[in-house]
Each structure stands twice: as C-alpha cells, then as structure tokens.
C-alpha positions as YAML, in Angstrom:
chain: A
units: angstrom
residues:
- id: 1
  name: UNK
  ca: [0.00, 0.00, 0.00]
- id: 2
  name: UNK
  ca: [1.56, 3.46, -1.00]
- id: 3
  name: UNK
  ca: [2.03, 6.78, 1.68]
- id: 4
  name: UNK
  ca: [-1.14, 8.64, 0.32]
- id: 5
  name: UNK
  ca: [-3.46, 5.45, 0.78]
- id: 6
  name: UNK
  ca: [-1.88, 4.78, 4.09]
- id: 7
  name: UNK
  ca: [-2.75, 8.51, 5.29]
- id: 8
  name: UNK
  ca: [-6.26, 8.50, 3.91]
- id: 9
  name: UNK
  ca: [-6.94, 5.26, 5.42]
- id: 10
  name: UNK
  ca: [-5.26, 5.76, 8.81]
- id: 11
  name: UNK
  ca: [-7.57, 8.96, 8.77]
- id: 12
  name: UNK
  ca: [-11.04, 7.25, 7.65]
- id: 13
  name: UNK
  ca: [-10.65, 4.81, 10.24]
- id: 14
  name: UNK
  ca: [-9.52, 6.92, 13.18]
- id: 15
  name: UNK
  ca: [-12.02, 9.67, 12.84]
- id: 16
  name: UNK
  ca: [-14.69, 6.96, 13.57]
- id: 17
  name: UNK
  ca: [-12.90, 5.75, 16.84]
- id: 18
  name: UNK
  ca: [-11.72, 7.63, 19.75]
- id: 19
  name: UNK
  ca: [-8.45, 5.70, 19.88]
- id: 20
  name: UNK
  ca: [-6.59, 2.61, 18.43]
- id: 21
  name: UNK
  ca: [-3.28, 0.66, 18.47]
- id: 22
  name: UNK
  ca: [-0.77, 0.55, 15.93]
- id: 23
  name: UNK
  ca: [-1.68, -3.46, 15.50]
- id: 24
  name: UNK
  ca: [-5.42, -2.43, 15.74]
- id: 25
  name: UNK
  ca: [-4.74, -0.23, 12.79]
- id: 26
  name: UNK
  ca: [-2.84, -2.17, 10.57]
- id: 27
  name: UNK
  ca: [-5.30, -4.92, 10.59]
- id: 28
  name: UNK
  ca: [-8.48, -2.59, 9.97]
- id: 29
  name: UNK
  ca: [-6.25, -0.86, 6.91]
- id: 30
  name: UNK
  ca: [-4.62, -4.19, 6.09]
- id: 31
  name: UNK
  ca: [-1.29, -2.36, 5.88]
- id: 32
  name: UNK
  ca: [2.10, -3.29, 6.67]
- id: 33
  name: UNK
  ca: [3.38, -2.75, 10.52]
- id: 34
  name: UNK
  ca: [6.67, -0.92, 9.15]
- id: 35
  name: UNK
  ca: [5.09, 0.95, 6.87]
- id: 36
  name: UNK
  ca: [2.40, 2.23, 8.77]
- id: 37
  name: UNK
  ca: [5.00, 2.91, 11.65]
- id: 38
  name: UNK
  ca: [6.71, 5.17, 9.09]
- id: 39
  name: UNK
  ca: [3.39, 7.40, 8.25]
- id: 40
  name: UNK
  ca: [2.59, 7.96, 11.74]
- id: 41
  name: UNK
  ca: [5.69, 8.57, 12.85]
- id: 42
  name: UNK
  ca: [5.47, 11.65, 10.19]
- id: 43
  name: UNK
  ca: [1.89, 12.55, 10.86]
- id: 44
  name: UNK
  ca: [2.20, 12.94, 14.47]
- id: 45
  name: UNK
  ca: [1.81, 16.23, 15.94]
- id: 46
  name: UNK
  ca: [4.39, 17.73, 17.98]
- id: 47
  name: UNK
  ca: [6.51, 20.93, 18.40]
- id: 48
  name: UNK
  ca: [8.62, 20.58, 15.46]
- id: 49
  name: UNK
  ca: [5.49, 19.20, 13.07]
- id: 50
  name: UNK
  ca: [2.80, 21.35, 14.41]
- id: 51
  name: UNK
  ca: [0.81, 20.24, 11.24]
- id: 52
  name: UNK
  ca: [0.73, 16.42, 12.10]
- id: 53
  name: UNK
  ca: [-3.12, 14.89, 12.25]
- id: 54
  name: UNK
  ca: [-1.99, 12.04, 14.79]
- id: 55
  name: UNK
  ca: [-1.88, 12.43, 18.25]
- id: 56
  name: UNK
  ca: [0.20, 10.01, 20.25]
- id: 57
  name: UNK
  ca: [-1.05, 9.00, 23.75]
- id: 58
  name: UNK
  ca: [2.32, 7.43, 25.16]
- id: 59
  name: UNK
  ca: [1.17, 7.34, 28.67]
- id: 60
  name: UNK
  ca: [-0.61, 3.89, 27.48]
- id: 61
  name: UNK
  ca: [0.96, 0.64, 26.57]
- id: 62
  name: UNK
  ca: [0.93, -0.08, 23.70]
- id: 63
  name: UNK
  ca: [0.32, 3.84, 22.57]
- id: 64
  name: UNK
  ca: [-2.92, 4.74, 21.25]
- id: 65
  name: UNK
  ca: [-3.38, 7.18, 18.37]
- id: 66
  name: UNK
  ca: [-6.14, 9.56, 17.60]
- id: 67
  name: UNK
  ca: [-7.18, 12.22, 15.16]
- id: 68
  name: UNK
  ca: [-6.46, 16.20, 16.03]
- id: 69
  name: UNK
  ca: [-6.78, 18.14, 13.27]
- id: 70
  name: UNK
  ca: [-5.03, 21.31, 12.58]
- id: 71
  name: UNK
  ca: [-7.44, 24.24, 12.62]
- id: 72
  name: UNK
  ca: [-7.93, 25.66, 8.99]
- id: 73
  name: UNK
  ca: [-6.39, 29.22, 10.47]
- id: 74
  name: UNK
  ca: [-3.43, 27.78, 11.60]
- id: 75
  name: UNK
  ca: [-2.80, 25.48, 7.93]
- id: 76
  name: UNK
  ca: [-3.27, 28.88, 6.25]
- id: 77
  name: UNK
  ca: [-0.71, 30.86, 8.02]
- id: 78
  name: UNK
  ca: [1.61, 27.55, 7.70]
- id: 79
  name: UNK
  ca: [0.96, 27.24, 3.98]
- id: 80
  name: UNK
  ca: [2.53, 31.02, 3.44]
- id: 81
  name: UNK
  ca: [5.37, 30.94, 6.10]
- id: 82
  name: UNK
  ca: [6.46, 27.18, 4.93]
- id: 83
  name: UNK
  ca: [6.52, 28.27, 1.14]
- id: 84
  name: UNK
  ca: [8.25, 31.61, 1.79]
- id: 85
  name: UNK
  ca: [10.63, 30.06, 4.14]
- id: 86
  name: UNK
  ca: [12.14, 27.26, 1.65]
- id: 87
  name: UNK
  ca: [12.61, 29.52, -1.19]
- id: 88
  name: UNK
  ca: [16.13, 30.68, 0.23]
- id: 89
  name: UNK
  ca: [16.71, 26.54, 1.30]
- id: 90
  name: UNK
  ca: [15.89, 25.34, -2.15]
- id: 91
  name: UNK
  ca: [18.09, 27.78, -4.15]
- id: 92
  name: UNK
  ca: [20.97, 26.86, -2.18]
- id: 93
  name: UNK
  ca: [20.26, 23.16, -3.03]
- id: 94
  name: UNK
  ca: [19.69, 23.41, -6.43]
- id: 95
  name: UNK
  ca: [23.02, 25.44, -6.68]
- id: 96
  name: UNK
  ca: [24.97, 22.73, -4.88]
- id: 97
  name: UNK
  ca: [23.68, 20.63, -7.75]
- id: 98
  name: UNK
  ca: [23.86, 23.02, -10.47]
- id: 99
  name: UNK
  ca: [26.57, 20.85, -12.27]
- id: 100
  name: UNK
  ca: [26.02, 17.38, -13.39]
- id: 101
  name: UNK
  ca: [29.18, 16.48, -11.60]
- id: 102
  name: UNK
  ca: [27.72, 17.68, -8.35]
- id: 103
  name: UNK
  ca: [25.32, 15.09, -8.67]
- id: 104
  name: UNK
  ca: [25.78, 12.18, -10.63]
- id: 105
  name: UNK
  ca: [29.03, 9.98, -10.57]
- id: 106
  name: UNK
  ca: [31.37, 10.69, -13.35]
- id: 107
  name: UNK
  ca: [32.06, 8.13, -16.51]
- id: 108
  name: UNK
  ca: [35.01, 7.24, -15.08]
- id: 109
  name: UNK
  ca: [33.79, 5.80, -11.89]
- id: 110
  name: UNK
  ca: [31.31, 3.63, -13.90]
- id: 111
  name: UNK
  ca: [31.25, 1.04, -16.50]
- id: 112
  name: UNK
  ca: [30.88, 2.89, -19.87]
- id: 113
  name: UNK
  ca: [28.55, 0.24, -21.29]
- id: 114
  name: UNK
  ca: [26.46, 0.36, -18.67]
- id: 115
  name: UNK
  ca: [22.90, 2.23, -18.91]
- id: 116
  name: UNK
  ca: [22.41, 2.94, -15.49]
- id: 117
  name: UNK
  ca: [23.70, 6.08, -13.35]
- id: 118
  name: UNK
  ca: [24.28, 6.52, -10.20]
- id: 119
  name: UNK
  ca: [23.94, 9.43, -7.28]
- id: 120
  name: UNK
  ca: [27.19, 10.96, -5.66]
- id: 121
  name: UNK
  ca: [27.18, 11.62, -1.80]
- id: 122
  name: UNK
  ca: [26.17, 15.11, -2.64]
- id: 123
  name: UNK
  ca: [23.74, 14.37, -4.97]
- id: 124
  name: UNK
  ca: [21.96, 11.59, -2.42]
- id: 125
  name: UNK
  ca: [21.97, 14.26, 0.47]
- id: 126
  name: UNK
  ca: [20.39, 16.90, -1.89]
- id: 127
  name: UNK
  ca: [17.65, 15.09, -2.78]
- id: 128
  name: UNK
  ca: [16.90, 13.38, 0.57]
- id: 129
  name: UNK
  ca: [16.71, 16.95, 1.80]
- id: 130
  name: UNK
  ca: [14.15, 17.83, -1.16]
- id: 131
  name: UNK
  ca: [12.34, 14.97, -0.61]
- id: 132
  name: UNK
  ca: [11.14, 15.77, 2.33]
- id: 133
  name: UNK
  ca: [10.03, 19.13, 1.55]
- id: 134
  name: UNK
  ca: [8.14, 17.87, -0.99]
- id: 135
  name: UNK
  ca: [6.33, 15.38, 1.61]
- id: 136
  name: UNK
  ca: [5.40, 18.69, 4.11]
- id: 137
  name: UNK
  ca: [3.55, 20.03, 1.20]
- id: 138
  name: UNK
  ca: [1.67, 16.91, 0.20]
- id: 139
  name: UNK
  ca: [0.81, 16.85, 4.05]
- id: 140
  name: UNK
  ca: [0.09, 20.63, 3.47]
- id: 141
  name: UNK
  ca: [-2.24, 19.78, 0.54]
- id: 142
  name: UNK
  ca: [-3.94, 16.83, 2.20]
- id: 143
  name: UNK
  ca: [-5.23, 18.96, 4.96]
- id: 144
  name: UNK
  ca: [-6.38, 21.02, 2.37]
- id: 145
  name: UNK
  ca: [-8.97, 18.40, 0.85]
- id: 146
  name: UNK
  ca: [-9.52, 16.47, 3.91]
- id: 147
  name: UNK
  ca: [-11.14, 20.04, 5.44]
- id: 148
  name: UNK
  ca: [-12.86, 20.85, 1.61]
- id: 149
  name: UNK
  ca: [-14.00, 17.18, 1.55]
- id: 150
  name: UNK
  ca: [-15.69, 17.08, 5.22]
- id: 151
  name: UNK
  ca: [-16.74, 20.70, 5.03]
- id: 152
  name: UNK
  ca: [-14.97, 21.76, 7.95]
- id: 153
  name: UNK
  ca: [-13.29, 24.78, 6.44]
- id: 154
  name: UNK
  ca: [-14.81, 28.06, 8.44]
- id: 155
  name: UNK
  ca: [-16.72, 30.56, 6.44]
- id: 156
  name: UNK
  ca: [-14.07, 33.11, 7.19]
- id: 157
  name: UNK
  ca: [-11.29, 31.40, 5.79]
- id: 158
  name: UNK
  ca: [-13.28, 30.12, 3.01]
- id: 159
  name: UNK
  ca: [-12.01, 33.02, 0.47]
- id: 160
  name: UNK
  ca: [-8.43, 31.69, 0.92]
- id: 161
  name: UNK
  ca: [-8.88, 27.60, 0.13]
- id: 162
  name: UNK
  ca: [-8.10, 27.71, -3.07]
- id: 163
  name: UNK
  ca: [-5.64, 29.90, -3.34]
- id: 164
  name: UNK
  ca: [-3.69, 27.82, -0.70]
- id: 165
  name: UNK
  ca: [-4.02, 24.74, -2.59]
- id: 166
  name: UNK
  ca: [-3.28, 26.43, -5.60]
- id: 167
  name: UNK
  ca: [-0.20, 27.98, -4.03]
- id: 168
  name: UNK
  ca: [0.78, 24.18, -2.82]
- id: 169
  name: UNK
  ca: [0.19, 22.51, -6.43]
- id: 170
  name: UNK
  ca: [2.93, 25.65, -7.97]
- id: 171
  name: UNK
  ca: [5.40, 25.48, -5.45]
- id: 172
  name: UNK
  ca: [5.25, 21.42, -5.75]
- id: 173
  name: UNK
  ca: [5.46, 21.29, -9.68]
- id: 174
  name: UNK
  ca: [8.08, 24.27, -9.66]
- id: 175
  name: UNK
  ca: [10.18, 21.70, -7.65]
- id: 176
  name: UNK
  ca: [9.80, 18.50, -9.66]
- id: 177
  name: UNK
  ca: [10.11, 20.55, -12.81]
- id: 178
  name: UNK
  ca: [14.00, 21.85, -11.72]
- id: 179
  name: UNK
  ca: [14.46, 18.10, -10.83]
- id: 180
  name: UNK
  ca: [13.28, 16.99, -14.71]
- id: 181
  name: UNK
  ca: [15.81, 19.49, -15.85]
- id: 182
  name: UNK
  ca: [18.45, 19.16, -14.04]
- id: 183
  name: UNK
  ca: [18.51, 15.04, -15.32]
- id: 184
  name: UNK
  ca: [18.93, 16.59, -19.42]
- id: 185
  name: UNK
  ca: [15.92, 13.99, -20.08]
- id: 186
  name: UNK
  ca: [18.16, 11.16, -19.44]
- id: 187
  name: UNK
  ca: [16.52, 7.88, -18.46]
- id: 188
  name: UNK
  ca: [19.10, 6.71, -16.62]
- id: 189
  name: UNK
  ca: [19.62, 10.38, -14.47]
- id: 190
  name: UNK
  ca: [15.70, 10.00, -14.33]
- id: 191
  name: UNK
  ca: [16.02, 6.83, -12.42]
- id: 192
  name: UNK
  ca: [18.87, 7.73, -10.71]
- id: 193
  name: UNK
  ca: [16.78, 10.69, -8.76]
- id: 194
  name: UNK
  ca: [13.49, 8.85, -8.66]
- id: 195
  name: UNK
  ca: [15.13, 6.11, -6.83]
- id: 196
  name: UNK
  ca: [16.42, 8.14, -4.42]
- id: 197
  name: UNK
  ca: [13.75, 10.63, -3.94]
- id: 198
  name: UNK
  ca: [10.51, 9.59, -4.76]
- id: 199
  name: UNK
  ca: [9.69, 7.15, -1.70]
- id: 200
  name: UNK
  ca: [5.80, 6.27, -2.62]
- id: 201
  name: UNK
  ca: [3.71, 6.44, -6.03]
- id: 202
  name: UNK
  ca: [1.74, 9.51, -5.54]
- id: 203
  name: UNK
  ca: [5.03, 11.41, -5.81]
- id: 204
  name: UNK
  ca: [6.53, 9.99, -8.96]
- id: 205
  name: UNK
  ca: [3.14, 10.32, -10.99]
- id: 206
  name: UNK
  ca: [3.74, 14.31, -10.77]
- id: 207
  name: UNK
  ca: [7.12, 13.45, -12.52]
- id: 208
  name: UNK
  ca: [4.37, 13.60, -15.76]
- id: 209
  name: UNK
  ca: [2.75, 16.46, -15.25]
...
C-alpha cells in the first residue's frame, strides 16, 4: 500500500474511533506494521510538526493514536510561512547541484557500457533533503482536501482555500520541474533521482505532469 493510501486510510478509520493501536490499525487498513510505523511517525503532531493529524497517547501501553486536526487558520498561516521560508533553502540546493558532476558519478567511476547512473554523496543528500520538503507540502495539501471534503473549512477562511491549494500545487510542480531538468531527459539520471527521492507512487506520478 503506497504513503497517500496509508494517510487517507489511517484517517477514515480513526475519525470513527476515539483511539486505536498501531496493531489495531494495521489490521483494519490491512497495511504493513513498518510501513504504517513510518506514516505515523510523520503525521504525528508535535513541536517541530505542528501540522501532524496524529496524536500520540504514550502514557498507554501499547500507545494509542487519535485524530487532532489542525485548525484551517493555523494550515493557512503555515501554507505562506512554509513556502516563503524554503525559497532561500531550495536555491541553495539546487546550486549545490547546479553541475552534473555535483550530482551524478562521473564516466570514469562507472562502466561505460552500462545504462544505469548513479547518485554521488552530494547528490543523495540533496535530494533526501528535497524529498522531504516535498512530503510537508503533500501533508500541506492533504489537509487542504480532507477540510474541503468534510466541510470543515470556516466561512471566514473560506475566500483563501483555493488559493492555498493552488499555491501548494505551484510550489510542488516548480520543484519536480528543476528536478526533470536538471537530469537533461536522461533515463538513466531519471532513475537515478526517482530512486532516491521519490519514496511512494503519488510522488513519482507528478514526474508527468
């Protein structure tokens, strides 16, 4: 099961129960223990992902999760601070892989008839740290239609909806399309950064937009 169906699920099934386990969970989603681990752990609200939709009650054993979800006022001052504040962050990543050398191994260190490429140390750290901007504004956006979906969005913030989702969708695609250039439409360099990068499906279908 990919990260988007995981998220959707985890959140159909806990806003009908007060509380659950991470085994009661997995067997309602059918989903994978270590993959489910994963999404929580990045869903989870706390001080340095005030944004997270899971609230973990470790004071019981085993932990019990439950849904809190952001209030729409606080996702629309997020959605302008977070895309203003990784402008500067991005331009210094994309410059420390403005040369195909910065990123990619060289010829020499692989076999010349071979058709696949593969990521330097640099290159693997720059897109690790890219990677997970891109998955804060997917979480970004996914608020976005879970409040449009249930109707939850309050009528004074309902002038600015669509503009923040629009605002996630530009700053998302602005990304990938950097990404498409900086590989010179080479399969293999396409590869190369998809492995690396795009962890779950929902991210490597926007490689075609």
């Amino acid at each position: 099961m990919q990260k988007p169906d995981i998220e959707k699920n985890i959140f159909l099934y806990l806003t009908k129960k007060e509380s659950a386990t991470i085994n009661q969970i997995a067997l309602k989603i059918k989903c994978e223990k270590k993959d489910l681990t994963n999404v929580i752990q990045n869903n989870t609200k706390n001080k340095s992902n005030p944004l997270g939709f899971i609230l973990e009650d470790s004071k019981t054993t085993p932990y019990r999760y439950s849904i809190e979800p952001t209030n729409y006022d606080t996702i629309h001052t997020q959605i302008n601070n977070y895309l203003k504040g990784i402008d500067g962050i991005l331009k210094l990543y994309f410059k420390s892989m403005s040369k195909k050398n910065s990123v990619f191994q060289s010829d020499n260190d692989q076999n010349s008839l071979s058709t696949t490429v593969n990521l330097n140390t640099n290159g693997t750290i720059m897109l690790k740290k890219i990677g997970l901007i891109l998955d804060r504004i997917q979480q970004l956006s996914f608020l976005i239609n879970y409040y449009k979906l249930t109707n939850k969005i309050p009528s004074h913030m309902m002038m600015y909806v669509d503009d923040d989702h629009s605002k996630c969708l530009q700053a998302y695609l602005e990304i990938i399309n950097k990404l498409k250039n900086m590989a010179d439409k080479k399969e293999s360099q396409q590869n190369a950064i998809e492995l690396c990068l795009f962890k779950h499906q929902f991210v490597v279908n926007h490689m075609d937009l």
